[in-house]
C-alpha positions in Angstrom: 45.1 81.5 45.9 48.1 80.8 44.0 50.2 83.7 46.1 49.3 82.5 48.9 49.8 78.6 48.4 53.5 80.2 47.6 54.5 82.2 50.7 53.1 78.9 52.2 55.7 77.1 50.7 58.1 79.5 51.4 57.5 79.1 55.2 60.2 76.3 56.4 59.3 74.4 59.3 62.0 75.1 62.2 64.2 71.8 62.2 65.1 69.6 65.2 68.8 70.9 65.6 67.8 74.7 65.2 64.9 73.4 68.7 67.7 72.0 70.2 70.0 74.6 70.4 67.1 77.0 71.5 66.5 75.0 74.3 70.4 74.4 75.2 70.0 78.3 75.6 67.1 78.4 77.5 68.6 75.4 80.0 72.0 77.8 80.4 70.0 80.9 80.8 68.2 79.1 83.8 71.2 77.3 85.2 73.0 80.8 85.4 70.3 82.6 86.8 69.9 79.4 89.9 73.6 79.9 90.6 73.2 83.5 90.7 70.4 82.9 93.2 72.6 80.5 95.2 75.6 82.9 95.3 73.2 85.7 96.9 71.6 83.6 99.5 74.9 81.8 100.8 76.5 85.2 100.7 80.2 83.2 100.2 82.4 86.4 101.0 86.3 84.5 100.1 89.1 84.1 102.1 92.3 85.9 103.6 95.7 85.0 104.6 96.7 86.1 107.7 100.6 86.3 109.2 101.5 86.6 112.9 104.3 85.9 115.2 104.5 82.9 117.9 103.6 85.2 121.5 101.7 87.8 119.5 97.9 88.4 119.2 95.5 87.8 116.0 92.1 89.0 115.5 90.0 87.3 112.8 87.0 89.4 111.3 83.4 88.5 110.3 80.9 89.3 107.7 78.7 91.8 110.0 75.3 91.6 109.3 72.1 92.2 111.2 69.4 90.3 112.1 71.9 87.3 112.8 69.8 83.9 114.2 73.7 82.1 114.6 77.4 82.4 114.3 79.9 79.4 114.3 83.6 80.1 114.3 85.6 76.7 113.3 88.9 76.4 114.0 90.6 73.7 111.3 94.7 73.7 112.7 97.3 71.9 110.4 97.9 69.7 113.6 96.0 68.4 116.2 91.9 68.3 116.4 89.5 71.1 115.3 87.3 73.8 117.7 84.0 75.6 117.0 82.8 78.8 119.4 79.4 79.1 118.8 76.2 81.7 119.4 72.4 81.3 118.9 70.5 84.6 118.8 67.2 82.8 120.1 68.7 81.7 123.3 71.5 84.4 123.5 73.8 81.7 124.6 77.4 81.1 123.4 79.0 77.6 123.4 83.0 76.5 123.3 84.3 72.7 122.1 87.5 71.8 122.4 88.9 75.6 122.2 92.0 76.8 124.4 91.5 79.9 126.7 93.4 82.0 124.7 90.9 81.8 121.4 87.6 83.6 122.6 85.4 86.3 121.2 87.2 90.1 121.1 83.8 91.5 121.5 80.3 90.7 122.5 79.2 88.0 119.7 75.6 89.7 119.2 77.1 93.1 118.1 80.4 91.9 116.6 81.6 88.7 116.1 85.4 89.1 115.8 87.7 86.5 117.1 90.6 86.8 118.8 93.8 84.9 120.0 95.4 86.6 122.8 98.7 84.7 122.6 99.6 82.7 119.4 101.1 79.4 118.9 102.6 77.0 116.4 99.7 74.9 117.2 97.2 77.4 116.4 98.1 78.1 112.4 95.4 76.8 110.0 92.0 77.7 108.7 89.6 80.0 110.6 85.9 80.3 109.3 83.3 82.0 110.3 79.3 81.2 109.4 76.6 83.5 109.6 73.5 82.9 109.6 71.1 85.6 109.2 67.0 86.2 107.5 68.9 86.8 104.2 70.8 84.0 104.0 74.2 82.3 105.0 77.6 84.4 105.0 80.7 83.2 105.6 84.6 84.3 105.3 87.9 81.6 106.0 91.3 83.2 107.0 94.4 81.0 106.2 97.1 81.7 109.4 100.7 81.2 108.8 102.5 81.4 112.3 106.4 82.6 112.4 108.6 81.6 114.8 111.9 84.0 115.2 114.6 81.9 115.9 117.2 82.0 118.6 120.6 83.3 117.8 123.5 81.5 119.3 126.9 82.1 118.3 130.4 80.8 119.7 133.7 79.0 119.1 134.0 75.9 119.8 136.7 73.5 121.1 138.6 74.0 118.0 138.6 78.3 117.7 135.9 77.8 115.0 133.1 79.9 115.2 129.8 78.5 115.2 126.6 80.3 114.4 123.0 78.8 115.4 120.1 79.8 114.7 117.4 77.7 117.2 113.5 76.6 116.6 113.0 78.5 113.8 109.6 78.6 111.8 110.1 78.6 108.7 114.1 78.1 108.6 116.2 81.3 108.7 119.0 81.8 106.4 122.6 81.7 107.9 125.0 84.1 106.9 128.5 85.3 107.7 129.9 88.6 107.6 133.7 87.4 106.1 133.4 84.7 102.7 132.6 81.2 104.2 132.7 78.4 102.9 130.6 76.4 105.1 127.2 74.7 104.2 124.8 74.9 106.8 122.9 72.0 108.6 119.4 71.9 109.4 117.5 69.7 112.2 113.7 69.6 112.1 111.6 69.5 115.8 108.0 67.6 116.1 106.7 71.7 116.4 107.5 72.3 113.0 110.2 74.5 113.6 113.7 74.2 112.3 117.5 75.1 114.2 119.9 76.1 111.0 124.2 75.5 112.1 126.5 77.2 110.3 130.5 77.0 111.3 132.8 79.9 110.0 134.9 78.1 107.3 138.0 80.2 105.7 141.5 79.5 104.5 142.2 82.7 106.7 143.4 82.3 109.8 141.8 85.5 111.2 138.7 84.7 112.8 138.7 87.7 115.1 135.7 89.9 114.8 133.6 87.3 113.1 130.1 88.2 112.6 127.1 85.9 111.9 123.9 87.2 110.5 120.7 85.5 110.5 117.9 86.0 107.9 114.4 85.7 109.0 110.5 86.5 107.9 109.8 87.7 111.4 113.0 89.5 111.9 116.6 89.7 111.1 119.9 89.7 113.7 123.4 89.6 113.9 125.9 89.0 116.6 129.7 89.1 116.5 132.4 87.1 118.5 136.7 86.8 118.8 137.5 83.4 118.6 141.2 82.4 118.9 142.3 79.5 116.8 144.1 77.1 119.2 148.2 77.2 118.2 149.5 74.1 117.2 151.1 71.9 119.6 155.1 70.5 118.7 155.1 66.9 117.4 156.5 64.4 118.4 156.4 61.7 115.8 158.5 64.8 113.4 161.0 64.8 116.2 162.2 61.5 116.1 161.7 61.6 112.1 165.2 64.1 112.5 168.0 62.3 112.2 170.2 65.1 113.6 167.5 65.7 116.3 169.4 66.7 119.8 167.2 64.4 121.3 169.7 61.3 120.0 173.2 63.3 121.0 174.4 62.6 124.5 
């Protein structure tokens, strides 16, 4: 009796912060185990960045998956209003709002649904997601589309023999270089498309200019171009010829 009135005693009740803490693990345990859930149902499969060139074509993949019921493409551009293709399996009908002709899908929807833009544009860079939605659950994927624009190169001399090197609409801005040490500092002017036109005019205490070749750095491509320009002589002043005293013009 005695013994066992002592390993009663020795028993210790479990305390109110030791429950807590059991329960704190229990309530993480869950939580982790409903997010787990959640991630495999939606299926969330990330995004992409995606680079192309203003005139060139872009095709934007989607999680492939079968026994699809719909598939929504939205189209979120940095400027101007949002489009959304769409397809329902049930009705195996496809739907378009607000999309331009050249965003469409590269192959039938029900056995692939890749998009594609035939012909890209300034206009066109943003997000691109796709939705799935299939028996297992919801998938989807964004691509982030940066658009480049090459810029124009225009080089010439102008009124003064001083060559001038341009480079026009670029996306993002190119970087203006010349062949020969310059010390010129270029000038930018921005456009409502985004795009940027970089002048730079040949600056040098020498007075050879001839040969004088620009370059012009770019993401989507670099070029160069040379011209001759021929510094225009200077022209006999007259305010230095009456200055003279001995100056023929005053002997008769």
């Amino acid at each position: 009796m005695g013994s066992s009135q002592q390993a009663g005693r020795c028993k210790k009740p479990t305390s109110p912060t030791n429950a807590r803490a059991t329960l704190e693990a229990v309530r993480k345990t869950v939580d982790t185990i409903v997010l787990l859930t959640i991630a495999a149902v939606t299926g969330a499969t990330g995004t992409s960045d995606v680079t192309a060139t203003v005139g060139s074509s872009s095709v934007f993949d989607c999680p492939l998956k079968s026994n699809v019921t719909m598939v929504t493409w939205k189209i979120n551009p940095k400027v101007g209003g949002s489009c959304t293709l769409g397809y329902r399996a049930d009705q195996n009908k496809t739907d378009r709002t607000n999309c331009s002709d050249s965003i469409h899908w590269k192959f039938r929807p029900d056995r692939d649904p890749t998009l594609e833009i035939r012909r890209v544009e300034i206009a066109h860079e943003g997000d691109h997601t796709c939705e799935v939605v299939t028996t297992e659950g919801n998938f989807h994927k964004t691509h982030h589309l940066t658009v480049l624009a090459p810029p124009r190169l225009s080089l010439y001399c102008d009124d003064h023999g001083v060559p001038v090197c341009e480079a026009v609409a670029g996306k993002p801005p190119a970087q203006v270089s010349w062949v020969l040490e310059s010390t010129s500092s270029p000038k930018e002017e921005a456009h409502d498309n985004g795009t940027v036109t970089v002048l730079s005019k040949f600056t040098a205490h020498s007075a050879n200019r001839t040969n004088t070749t620009c370059i012009v750095s770019h993401p989507a491509g670099n070029q160069s171009k040379s011209i001759a320009c021929h510094p225009l002589g200077k022209l006999p002043s007259v305010h230095s010829a009456f200055k003279t005293p001995f100056s023929p013009l005053f002997m008769h």
